[in-house]
C-alpha positions, 0 to 999 in steps of 0.5 A, spaced: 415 731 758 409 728 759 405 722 755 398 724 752 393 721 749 391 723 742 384 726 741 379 722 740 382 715 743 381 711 748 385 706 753 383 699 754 383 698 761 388 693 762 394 696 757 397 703 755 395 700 748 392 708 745 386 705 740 384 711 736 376 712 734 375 710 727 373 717 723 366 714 720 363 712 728 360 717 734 366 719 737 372 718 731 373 725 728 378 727 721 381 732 719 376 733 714 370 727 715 365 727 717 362 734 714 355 733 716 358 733 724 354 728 728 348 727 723 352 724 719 355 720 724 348 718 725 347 716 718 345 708 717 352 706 714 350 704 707 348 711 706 354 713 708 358 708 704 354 711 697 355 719 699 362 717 699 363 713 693 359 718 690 364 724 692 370 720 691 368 719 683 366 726 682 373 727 686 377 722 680 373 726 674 376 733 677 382 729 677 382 725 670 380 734 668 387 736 670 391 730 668 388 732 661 389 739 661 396 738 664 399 732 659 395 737 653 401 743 655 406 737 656 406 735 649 405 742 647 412 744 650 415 738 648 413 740 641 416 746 640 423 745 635 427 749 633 430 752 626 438 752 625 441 753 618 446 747 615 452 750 614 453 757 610 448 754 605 441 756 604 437 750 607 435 749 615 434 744 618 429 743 624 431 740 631 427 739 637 428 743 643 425 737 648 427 731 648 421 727 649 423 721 653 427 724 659 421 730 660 416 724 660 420 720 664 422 727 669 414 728 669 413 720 671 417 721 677 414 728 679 407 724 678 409 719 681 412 723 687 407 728 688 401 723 693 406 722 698 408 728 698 401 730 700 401 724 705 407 727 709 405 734 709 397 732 710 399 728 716 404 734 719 400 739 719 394 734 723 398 732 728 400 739 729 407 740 727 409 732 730 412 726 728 408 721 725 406 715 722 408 716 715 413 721 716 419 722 712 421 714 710 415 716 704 419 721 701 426 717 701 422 711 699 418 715 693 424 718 691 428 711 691 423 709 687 424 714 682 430 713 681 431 705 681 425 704 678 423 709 674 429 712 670 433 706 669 
């Protein structure tokens, strides 16, 4: 099997060292960026550099909504309790059916799992189905962490 070079890559002329065109110059392509094609590569960088700020603030909005919306049906289903009567006696007493603390700290870990998740199927599905930089090692260490550092 033969060695290729990444797209959008250059060698230098005395090594084998693969030096990867930057996404935001003439020539360097992402998976997403630029959107404009090669207009926007042409921009002067400080237009560049406010249009981006600009769509990575409205992106922080949307996600702050989500967050709100999805912490709002947390704690509504952490409230639901539920009603036992005490013994043979007329009296009911009401119980939590949630233990607030371990669905808080189950939704800290999933939170706190999910970027690099999103990282790792990101970077399978740009590099075609193949090994690359970020790999699995984010997984096992998001993990590690949740469980050393989150839990205890």
């Amino acid at each position: 099997m033969g060695w290729a070079a990444p797209l959008n890559s250059t060698l230098t002329a005395n090594s084998t060292e693969v030096v990867e065109a930057r996404i935001c110059e003439p020539g360097g392509s992402g998976q997403l960026f630029p959107l404009g094609g090669e207009w926007e590569l042409n921009l002067n960088p400080r237009v560049k550099l406010i249009l981006y700020f600009c769509g990575m603030v409205y992106s922080f909005l949307g996600v702050s909504i989500v967050a709100d919306m999805f912490m709002a049906a947390i704690e509504r289903l952490t409230s639901v309790q539920r009603c036992v009567q005490v013994g043979s006696s007329k009296r009911f007493r009401t119980y939590p059916v949630w233990n607030e603390t371990v669905a808080n700290l189950t939704l800290m870990a999933l939170g706190s799992s999910a970027p690099e998740i999103m990282l790792s199927l990101n970077d399978i599905v740009k590099r075609t189905f193949v090994q690359g930089k970020l790999g699995a090692s984010t997984i096992v260490g998001s993990a590690a962490f949740n469980l050393f550092v989150i839990i205890a």
